[in-house]
C-alpha positions in Angstrom: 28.7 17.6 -14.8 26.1 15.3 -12.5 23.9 12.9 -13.0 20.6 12.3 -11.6 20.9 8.6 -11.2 16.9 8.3 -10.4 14.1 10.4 -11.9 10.7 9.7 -12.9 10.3 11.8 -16.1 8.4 9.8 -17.2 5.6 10.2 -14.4 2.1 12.3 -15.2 3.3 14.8 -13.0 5.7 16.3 -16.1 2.9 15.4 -19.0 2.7 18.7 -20.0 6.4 20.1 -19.6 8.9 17.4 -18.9 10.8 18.7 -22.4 11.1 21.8 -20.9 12.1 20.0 -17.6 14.8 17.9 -19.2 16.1 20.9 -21.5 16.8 22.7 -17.7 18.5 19.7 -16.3 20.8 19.5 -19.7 21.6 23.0 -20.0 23.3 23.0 -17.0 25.1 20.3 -17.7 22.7 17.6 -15.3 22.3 14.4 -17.3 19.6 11.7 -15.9 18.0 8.2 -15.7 14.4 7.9 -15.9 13.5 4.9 -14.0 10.1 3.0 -14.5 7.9 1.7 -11.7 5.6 -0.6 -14.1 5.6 -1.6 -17.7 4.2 1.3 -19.5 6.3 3.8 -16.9 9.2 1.7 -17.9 8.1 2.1 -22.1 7.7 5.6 -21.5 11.3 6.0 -20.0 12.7 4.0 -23.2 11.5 6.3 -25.4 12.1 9.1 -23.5 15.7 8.2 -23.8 15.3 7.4 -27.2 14.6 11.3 -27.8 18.1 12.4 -27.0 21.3 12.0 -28.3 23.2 12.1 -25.0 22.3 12.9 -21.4 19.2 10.4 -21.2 18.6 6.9 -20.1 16.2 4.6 -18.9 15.7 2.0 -16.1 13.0 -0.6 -16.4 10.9 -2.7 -14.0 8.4 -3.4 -11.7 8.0 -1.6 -8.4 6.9 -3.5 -5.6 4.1 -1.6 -4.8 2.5 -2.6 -8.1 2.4 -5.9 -7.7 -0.6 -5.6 -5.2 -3.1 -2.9 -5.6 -2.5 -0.4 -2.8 -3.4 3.5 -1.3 -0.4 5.4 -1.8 -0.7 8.3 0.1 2.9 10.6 -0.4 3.4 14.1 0.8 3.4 15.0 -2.9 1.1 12.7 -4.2 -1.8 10.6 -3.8 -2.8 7.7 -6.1 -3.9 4.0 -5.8 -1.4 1.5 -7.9 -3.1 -0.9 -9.9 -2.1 -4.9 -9.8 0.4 -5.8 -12.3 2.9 -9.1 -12.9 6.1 -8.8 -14.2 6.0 -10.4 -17.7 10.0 -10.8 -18.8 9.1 -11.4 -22.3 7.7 -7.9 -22.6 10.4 -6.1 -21.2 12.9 -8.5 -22.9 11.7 -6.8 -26.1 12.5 -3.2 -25.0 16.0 -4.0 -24.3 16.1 -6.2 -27.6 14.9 -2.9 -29.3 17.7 -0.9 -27.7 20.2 -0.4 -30.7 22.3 2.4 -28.6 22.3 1.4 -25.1 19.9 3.8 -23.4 18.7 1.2 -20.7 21.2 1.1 -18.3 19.6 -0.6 -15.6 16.8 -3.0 -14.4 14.4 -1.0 -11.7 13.1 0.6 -9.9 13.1 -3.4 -7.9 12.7 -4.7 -4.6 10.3 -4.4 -1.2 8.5 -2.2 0.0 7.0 -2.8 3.5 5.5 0.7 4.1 2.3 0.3 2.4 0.9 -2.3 3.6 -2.6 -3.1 1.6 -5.6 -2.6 4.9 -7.0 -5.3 6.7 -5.2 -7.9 6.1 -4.6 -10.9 8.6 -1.5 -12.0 9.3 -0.6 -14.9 7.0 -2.5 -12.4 4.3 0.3 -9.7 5.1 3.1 -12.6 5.3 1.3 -14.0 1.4 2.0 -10.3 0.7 5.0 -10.2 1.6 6.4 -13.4 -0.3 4.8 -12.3 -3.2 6.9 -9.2 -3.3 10.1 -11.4 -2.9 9.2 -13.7 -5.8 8.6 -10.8 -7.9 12.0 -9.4 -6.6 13.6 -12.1 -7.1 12.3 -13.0 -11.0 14.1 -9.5 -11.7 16.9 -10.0 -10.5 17.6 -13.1 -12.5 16.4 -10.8 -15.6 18.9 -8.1 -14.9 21.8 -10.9 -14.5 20.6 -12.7 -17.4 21.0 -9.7 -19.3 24.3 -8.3 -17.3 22.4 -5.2 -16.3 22.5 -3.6 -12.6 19.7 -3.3 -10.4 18.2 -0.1 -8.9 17.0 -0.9 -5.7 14.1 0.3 -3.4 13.8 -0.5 0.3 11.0 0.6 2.9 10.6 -0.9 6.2 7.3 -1.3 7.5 5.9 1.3 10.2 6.9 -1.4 12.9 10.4 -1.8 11.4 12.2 0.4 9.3 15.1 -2.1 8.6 12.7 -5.5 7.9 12.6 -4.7 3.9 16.4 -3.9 3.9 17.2 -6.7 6.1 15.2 -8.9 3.6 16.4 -7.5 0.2 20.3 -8.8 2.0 19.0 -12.4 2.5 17.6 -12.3 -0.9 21.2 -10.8 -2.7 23.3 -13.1 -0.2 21.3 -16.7 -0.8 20.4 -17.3 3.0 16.5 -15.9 2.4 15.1 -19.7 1.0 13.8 -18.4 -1.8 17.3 -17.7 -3.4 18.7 -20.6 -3.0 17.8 -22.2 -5.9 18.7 -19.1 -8.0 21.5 -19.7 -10.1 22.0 -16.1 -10.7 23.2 -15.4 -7.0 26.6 -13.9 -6.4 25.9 -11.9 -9.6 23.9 -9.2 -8.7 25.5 -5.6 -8.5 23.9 -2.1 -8.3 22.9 0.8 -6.2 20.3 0.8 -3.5 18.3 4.6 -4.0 17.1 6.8 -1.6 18.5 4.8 1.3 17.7 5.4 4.6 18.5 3.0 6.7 22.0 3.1 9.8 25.4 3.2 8.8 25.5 -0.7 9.8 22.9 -2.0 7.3 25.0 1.0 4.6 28.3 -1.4 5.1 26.7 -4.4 4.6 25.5 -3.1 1.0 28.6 -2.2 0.7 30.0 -5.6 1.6 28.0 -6.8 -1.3 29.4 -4.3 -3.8 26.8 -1.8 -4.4 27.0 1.8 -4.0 24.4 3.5 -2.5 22.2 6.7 -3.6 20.8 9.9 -1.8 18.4 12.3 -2.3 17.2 16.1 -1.0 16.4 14.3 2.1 19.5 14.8 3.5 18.8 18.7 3.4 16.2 18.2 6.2 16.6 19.1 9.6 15.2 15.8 10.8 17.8 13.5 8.5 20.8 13.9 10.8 21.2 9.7 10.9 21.1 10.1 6.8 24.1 12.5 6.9 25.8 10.6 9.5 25.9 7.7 6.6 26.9 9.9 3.6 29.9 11.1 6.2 31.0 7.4 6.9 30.7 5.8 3.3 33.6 6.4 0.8 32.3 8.8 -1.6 33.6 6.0 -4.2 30.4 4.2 -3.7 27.7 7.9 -3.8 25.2 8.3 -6.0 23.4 11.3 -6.2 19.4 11.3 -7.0 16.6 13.5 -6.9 13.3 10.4 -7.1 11.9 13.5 -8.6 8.9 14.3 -8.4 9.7 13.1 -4.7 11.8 15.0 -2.0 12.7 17.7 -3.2 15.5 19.2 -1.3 15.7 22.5 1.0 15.0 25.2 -0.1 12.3 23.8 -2.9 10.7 21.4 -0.3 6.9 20.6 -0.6 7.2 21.8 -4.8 7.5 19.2 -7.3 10.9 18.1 -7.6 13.7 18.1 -10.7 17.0 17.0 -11.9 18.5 20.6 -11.9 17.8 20.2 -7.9 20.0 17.4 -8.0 22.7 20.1 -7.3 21.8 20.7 -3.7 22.2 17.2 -2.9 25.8 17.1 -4.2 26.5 20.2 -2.3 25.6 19.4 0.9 27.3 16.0 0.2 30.4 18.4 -0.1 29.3 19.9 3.1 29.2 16.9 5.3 32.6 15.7 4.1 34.1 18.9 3.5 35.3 18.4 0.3 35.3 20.7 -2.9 31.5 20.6 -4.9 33.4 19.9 -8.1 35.3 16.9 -6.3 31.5 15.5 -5.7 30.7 16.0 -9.1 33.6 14.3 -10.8 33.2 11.3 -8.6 29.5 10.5 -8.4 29.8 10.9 -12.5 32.9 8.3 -12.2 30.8 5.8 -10.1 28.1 6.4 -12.7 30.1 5.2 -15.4 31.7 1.9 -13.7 28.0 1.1 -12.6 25.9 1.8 -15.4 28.5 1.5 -18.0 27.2 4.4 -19.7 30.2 5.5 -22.5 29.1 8.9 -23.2 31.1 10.2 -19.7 
């Protein structure tokens, strides 16, 4: 068994076959979380969950690219996000509606640096930029409130890769000002996704308790620095992902991704560590049980 601990199922890019998708990913024995990126992403996961008896869950939340309006411009996709505030009281009710534990998680949250809305001045990108942390920060009060985990995103700006990271820690740790009025703090725990930062800023997640999560980019040639982190962290705190319909590993790179390709990231995890495939599998589905708390395992 794995888990794809971050898909987006509930994208347009599987409107007309994501059934089909997810009956692939479950007959091979690949369960998954669907993770929203707005409110009606985050609806759509819900019920997607809702569908299944076992093998399905849902992550709700507000990506930070969606609280501005922004070009997104991905090698697999191209779209502009509309403006959009995180209103508790509407996700509040999908987790009240939630009679058999299919949300597991509050995300996708956090910064995201890397696209930067155009011509802006300086205190304009520095506005921008607080606004994401108050909107990051309002979750992560809802997801302790509520004793859920977090599913992180970070992306450095073009000028510095680590700057969101390095932000998201003051923000989890209290010493970024606008946690420390938060009487939530301490209490986060969770997994950072698709993280792609130096074995450094891995430990100090760590540190912090979460585990971290990583996806087909470590097949690439040019992700040496990624696979120099998987090889350093104990594989007690792995995740595995696919951020499908993102990254999808070697050899399906440039198609749209899956959770049956969630498979190659475990086996090259077993590569750099040179452990046993199965041993990867066991473990990442242990960590996905103490983190998410899902019973079905």
């Amino acid at each position: 068994m794995l888990i794809d601990t971050h898909a987006h199922l509930n994208f347009n890019a599987y409107k007309d076959d994501g059934s089909e998708v997810i009956r692939r990913a479950l007959d091979k024995d690949i369960w998954l979380i669907n993770v929203g990126s707005q409110f009606d992403t985050s609806k759509r996961a819900f019920e997607l969950a809702k569908k299944y008896p076992e093998g399905v869950y849902a992550a709700i939340g507000l990506h930070p690219i969606h609280l501005s309006e922004t070009e997104v411009d991905e090698e697999e996709i191209k779209f502009k996000s509309r403006e959009e505030k995180f209103d508790e009281n509407k996700y509040q009710e999908l987790i009240d509606d939630d009679r058999y534990n299919k949300i597991v998680a509050i995300g996708e949250i956090g910064l995201d640096y890397w696209h930067e809305p155009s011509l802006l001045a300086k205190q304009t990108v520095n506005s921008w930029k607080q606004k994401q942390k108050q909107g990051f920060l309002k979750q992560l009060n809802f997801a302790a409130k509520n004793n859920l985990p977090v599913v992180l995103h970070a992306r450095g700006s073009k000028e510095n890769p680590e700057d969101a990271y390095q932000d998201i820690l003051d923000i989890l740790s209290g010493r970024d000002a606008i946690n420390r009025v938060s009487t939530n703090a301490n209490k986060f725990f969770g997994v950072i996704h698709c993280f792609g930062s130096s074995k450094e800023m891995a430990q100090r997640f760590l540190d912090l308790g979460f585990y971290l999560g990583f996806t087909g980019i470590i097949t690439y040639k040019n992700a040496e620095s990624v696979r120099e982190v998987v090889a350093q962290i104990p594989l007690e705190k792995i995740l595995v992902e696919t951020d499908c319909p993102y990254l999808a590993p070697e050899p399906h790179r440039g198609e749209r991704n899956e959770p049956a390709y969630v498979a190659y990231v475990a086996k090259n995890i077993a590569a750099i560590k040179n452990i046993s495939y199965q041993t990867v599998a066991d473990m990442t589905t242990q960590n996905v049980k103490r983190l998410f708390g899902i019973d079905d395992l």
